[in-house]
C-alpha positions as CSV (number, residue, x, y, z in Angstrom):
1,X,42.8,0.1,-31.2
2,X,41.7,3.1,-29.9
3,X,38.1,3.2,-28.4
4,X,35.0,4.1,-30.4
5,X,33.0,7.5,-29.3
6,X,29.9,7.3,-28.8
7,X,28.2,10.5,-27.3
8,X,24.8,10.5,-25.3
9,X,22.1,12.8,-25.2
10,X,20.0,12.8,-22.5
11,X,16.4,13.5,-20.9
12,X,17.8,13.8,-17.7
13,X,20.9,15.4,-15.8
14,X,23.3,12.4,-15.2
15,X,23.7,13.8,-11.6
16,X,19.9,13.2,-10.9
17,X,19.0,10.8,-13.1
18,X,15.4,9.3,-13.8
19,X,14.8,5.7,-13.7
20,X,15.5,5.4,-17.6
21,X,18.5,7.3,-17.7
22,X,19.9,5.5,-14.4
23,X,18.6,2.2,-16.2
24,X,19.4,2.2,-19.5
25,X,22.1,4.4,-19.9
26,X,24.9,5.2,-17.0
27,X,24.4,1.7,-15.9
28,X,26.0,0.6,-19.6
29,X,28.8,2.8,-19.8
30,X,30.9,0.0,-18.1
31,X,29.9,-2.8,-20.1
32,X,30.8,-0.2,-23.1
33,X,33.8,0.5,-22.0
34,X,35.1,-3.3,-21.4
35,X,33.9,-3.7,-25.3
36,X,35.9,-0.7,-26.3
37,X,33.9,2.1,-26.1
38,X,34.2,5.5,-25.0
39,X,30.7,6.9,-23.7
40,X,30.4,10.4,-22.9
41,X,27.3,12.3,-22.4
42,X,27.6,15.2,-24.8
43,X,23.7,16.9,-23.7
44,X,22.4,16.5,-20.5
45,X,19.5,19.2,-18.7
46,X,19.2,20.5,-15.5
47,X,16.0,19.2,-15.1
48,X,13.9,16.5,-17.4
49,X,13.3,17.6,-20.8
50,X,11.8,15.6,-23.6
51,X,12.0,18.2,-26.3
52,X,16.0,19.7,-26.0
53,X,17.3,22.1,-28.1
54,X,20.4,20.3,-28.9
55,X,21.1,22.0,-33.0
56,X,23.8,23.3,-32.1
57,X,25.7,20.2,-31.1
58,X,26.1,19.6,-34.4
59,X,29.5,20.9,-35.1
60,X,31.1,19.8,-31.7
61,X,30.0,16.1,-32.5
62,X,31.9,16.1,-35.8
63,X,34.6,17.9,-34.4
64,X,35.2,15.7,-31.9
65,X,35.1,12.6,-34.0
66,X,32.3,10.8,-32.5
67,X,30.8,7.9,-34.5
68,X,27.7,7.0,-32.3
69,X,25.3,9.4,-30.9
70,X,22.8,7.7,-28.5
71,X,19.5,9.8,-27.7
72,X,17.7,8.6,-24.6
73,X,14.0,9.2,-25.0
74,X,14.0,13.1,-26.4
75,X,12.3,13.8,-29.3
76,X,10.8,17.0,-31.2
77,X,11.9,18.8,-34.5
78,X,15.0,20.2,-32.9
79,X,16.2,16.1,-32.5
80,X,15.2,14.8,-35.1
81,X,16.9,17.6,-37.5
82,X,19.9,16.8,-35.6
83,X,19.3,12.5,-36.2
84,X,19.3,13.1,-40.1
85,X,22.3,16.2,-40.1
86,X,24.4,13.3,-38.2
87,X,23.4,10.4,-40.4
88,X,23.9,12.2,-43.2
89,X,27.2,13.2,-42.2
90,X,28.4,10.0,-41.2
91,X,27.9,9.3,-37.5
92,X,25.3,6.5,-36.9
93,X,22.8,7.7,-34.4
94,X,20.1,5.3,-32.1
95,X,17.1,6.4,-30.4
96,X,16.1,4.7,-26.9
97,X,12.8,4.5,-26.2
98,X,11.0,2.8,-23.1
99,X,7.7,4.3,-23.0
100,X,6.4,5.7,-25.9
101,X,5.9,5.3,-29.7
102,X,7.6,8.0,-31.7
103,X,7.9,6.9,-35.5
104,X,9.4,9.8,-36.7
105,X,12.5,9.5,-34.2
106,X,13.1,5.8,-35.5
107,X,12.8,7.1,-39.0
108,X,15.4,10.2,-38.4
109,X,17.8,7.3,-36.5
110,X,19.7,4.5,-37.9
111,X,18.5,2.2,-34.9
112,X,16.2,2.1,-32.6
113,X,16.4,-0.2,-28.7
114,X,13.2,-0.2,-27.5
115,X,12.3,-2.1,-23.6
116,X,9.8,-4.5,-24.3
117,X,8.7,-6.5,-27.5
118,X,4.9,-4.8,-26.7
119,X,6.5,-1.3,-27.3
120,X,8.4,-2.3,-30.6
121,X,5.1,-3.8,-32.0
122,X,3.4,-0.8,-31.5
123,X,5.8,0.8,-34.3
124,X,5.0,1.0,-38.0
125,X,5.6,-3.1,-40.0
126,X,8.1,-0.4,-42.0
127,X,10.1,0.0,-39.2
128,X,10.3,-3.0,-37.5
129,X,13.7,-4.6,-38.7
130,X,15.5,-1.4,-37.8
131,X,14.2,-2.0,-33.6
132,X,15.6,-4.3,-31.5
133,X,14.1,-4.9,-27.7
134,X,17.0,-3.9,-25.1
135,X,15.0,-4.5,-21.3
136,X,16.2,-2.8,-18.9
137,X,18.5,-4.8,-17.0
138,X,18.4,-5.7,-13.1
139,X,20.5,-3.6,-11.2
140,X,21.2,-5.2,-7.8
141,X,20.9,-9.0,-8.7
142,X,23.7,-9.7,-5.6
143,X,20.9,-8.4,-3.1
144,X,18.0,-10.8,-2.1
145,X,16.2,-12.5,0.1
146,X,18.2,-15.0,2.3
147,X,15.1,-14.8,5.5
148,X,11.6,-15.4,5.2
149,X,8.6,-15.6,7.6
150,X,7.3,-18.9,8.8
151,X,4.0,-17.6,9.5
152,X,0.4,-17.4,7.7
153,X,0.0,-13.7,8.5
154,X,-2.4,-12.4,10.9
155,X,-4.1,-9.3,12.1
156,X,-1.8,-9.3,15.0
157,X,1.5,-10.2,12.9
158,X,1.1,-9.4,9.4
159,X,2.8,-10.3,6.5
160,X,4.6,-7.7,4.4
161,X,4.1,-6.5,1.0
162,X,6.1,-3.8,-1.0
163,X,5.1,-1.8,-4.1
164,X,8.0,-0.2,-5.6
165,X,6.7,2.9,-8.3
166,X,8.5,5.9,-9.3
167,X,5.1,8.3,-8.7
168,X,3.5,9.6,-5.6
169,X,0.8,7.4,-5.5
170,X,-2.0,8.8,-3.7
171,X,-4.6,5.6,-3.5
172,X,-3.5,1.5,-3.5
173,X,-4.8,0.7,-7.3
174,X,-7.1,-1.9,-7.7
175,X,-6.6,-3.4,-4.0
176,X,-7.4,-0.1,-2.2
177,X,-7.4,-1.1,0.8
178,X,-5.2,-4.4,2.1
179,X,-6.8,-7.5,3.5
180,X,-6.4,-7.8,7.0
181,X,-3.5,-10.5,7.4
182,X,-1.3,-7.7,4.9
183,X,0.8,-4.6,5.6
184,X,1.7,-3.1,2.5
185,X,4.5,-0.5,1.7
186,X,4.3,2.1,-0.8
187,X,7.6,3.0,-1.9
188,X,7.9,6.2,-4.4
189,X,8.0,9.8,-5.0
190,X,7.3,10.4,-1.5
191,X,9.0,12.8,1.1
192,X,11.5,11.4,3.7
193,X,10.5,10.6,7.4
194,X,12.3,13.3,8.6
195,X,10.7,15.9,6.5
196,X,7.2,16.3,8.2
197,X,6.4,19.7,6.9
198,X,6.6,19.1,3.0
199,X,4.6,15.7,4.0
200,X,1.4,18.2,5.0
201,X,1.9,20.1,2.2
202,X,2.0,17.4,-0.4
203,X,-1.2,16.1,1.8
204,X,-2.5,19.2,1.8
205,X,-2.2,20.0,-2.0
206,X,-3.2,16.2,-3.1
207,X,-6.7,16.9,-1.0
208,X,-7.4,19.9,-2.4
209,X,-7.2,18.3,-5.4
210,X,-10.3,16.3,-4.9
211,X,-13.2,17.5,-6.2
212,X,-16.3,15.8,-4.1
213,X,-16.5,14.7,-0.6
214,X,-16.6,10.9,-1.7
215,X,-12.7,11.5,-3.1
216,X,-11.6,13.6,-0.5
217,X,-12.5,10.6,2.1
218,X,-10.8,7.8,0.0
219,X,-7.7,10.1,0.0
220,X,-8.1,10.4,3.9
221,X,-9.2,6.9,4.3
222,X,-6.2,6.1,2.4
223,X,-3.8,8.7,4.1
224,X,-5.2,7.7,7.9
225,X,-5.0,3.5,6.9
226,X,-2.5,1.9,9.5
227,X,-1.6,-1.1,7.1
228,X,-0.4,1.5,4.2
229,X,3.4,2.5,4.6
230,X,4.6,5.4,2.2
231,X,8.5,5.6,2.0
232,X,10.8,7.8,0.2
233,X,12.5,6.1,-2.4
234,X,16.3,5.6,-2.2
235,X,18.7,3.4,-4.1
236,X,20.0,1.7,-0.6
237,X,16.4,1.4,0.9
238,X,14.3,0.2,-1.4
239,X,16.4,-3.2,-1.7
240,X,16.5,-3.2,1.9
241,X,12.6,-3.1,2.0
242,X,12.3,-5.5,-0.4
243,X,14.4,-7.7,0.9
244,X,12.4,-8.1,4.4
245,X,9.5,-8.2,2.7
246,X,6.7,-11.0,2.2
247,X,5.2,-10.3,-1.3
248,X,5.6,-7.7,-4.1
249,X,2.7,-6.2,-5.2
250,X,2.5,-3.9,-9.0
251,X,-1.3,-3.3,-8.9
252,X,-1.8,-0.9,-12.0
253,X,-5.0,1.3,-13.0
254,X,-5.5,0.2,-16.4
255,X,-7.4,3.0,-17.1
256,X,-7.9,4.8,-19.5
257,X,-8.4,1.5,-21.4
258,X,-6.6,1.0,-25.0
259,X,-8.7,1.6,-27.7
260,X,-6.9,0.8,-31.0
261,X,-6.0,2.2,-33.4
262,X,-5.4,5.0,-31.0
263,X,-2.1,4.9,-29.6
264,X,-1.3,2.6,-26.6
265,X,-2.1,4.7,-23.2
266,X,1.0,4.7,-21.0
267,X,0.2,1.8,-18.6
268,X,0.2,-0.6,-21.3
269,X,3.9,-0.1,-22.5
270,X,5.6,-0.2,-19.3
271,X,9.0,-2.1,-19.0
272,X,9.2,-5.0,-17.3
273,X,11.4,-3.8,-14.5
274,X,9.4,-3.4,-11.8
275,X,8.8,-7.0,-11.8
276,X,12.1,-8.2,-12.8
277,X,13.6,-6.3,-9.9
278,X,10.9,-7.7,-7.2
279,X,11.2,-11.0,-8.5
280,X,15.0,-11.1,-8.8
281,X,15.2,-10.1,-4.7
282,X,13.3,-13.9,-4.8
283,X,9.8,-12.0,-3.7
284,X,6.8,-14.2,-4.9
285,X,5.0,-11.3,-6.9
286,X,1.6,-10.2,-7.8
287,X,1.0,-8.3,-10.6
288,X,-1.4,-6.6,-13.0
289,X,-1.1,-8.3,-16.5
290,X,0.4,-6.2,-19.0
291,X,2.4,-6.8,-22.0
292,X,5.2,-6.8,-20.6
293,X,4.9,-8.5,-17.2
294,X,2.6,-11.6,-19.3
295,X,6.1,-12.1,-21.2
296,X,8.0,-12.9,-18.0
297,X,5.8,-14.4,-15.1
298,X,4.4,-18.3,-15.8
299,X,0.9,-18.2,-14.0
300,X,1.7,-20.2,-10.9
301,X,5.3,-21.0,-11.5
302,X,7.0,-17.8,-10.7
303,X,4.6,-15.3,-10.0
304,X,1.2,-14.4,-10.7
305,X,-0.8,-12.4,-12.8
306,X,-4.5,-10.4,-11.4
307,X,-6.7,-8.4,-13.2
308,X,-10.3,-8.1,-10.3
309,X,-9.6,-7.6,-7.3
310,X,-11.3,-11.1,-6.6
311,X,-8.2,-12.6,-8.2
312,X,-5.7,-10.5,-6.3
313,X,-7.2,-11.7,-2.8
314,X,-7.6,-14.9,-4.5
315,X,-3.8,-15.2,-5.4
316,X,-2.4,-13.2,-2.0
317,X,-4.4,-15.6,0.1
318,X,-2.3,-18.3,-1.8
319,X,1.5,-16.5,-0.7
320,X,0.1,-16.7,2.4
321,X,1.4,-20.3,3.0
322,X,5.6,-20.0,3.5
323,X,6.8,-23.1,1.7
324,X,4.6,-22.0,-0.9
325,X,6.0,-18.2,-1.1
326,X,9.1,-19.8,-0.9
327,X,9.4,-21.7,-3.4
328,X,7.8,-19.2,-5.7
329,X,10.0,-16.3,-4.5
330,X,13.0,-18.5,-5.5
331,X,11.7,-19.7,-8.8
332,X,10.7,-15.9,-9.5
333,X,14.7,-15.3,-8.9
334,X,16.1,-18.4,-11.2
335,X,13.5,-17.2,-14.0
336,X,14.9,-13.7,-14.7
337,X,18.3,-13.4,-13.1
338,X,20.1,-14.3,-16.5
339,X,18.2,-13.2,-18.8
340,X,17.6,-9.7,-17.5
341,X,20.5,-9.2,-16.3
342,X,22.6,-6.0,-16.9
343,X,25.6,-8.2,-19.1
344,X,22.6,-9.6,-21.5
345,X,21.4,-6.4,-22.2
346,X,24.8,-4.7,-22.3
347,X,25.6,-7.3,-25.3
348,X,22.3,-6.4,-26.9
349,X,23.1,-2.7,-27.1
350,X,26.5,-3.1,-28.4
351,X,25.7,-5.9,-30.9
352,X,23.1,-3.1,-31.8
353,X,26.2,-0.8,-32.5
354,X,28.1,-3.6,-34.0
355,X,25.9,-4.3,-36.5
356,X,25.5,-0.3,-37.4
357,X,29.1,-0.5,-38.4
358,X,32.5,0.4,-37.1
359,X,34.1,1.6,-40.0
């Protein structure tokens, strides 16, 4: 039988892909294909777009007998036109969301995949049987930790901790400022080592930024702080950093706080990913609790969840002991490797197109 189109539009350009694209879309196009199905991104920007004008796709996507269209996270009028000109015409079409609530893109779609169960509840009771909750699958599960330290940490030989985030982070939320046994590593949106000038000048901009003296000296303080590491994110050395590392950290502002029935602010519907990845390299994690994360980590078991800043010196000062890290770094690992895997969620998606219809 000859393999099913399906044709992706996306927020991102495919050759510099954001974390969600990467995630949840290029890294299914195998999967897809072993199930027999052609992917082919049919829209794809130069640089991130949520809003496309994609109308006039509309002919090409008939003409070329497609009978899926995927959009990944765009929205607007332009989109959604688009959503109901398919439908209508035949094509089933499925909207991917991971961090936001748009009803009127799951109404314009025949399906929607959403990345947590938190982010489909947030949608209309009306809406609810046509969402099903695609996470975002772990992408190196054959890279962890097969080393660890043997040592409490001290001032003179820390331990290691490494915060993975796909901003520049400009402060250490909710710690602020390590405790003295800890180094911790900031890895994100940041320039590369060898790239000193555009490092001033990201320093430079984020200070004048500040607008009293008390700001500008946390952002120094912050800036000048020999336990705080910031590193350029790359797909190679990020696994690498997390793989010597001690503890993963996801300390999150929770501010602005959620105050229904306003819509969720965006902290609150984050995937679970960040943790999934840290705890699949078999790091013992600390987290914020969001929905998400309180869906995967078992106080205790294989992780742990802090809100004060009491309770994340409470529960680092715990990891500080290496059978104890240990053994919850390798719990962490056994709890999510299956089940967030890339193959699970693969088989969610295309069950998701199954059940649409192949005929």
């Amino acid at each position: 039988m000859a393999p099913i189109k399906i044709g992706f539009v996306l927020v991102s350009n495919s050759q510099r892909p954001i974390p969600s694209t990467r995630i949840s879309v290029l890294n299914m196009f195998p999967f897809l294909r072993a199930a027999n199905f052609h992917p082919e991104i049919v829209f794809e920007p130069y640089e991130v777009t949520e809003k496309p004008a994609v109308s006039r796709l509309m002919s090409r996507l008939i003409a070329q007998n497609f009978k899926f269209i995927f959009f990944q996270k765009v929205h607007g009028p332009d989109v959604e036109q688009l959503a109901r000109q398919l439908s209508a015409a035949g094509l089933r079409t499925v909207y991917g969301v991971c961090d936001q609530v748009n009803a009127s893109m799951a109404e314009a779609t025949d399906a929607t995949v959403a990345t947590s169960e938190y982010l489909k509840s947030m949608y209309p009771p009306a809406l609810q049987s046509k969402i099903t909750v695609v996470h975002d699958g772990i992408e190196r599960p054959e890279i962890f930790k097969t080393q660890w330290n043997l040592h409490r940490g001290s001032a003179y030989r820390p331990l290691h901790a490494v915060l993975v985030t796909s901003f520049h982070l400009d402060s250490l939320p909710v710690l602020c400022n390590p405790p003295g046994w800890l180094n911790v590593s900031i890895v994100g949106r940041y320039p590369r080592s060898d790239q000193l000038f555009q490092h001033f000048r990201e320093a430079g901009w984020s200070l004048s930024q500040r607008r009293t003296w008390n700001e500008r000296f946390a952002y120094l303080r912050f800036l000048t702080n020999p336990r705080i590491r910031c590193l350029a994110w790359d797909a190679r050395g990020v696994y690498e950093t997390m793989r010597h590392a001690d503890i993963g950290i996801i300390p999150i502002d929770t501010q602005p706080a959620h105050k229904p029935p306003l819509p969720p602010p965006h902290w609150k519907i984050k995937s679970a990913n960040r943790l999934t990845m840290k705890m699949c390299v078999g790091l013992p994690v600390v987290a914020t609790p969001i929905p998400s994360y309180e869906r995967v980590i078992e106080q205790g078991r294989n992780g742990f969840l802090a809100q004060s800043h009491e309770e994340w010196i409470a529960h680092l000062t715990r990891l500080r002991d290496p059978d104890y890290r240990r053994a919850i770094g390798s719990q962490a690992r056994e709890s999510v490797l299956e089940g967030y895997s890339k193959e699970k969620q693969a088989a969610l998606l295309i069950k998701v197109l199954q059940d649409l219809g192949l005929d």
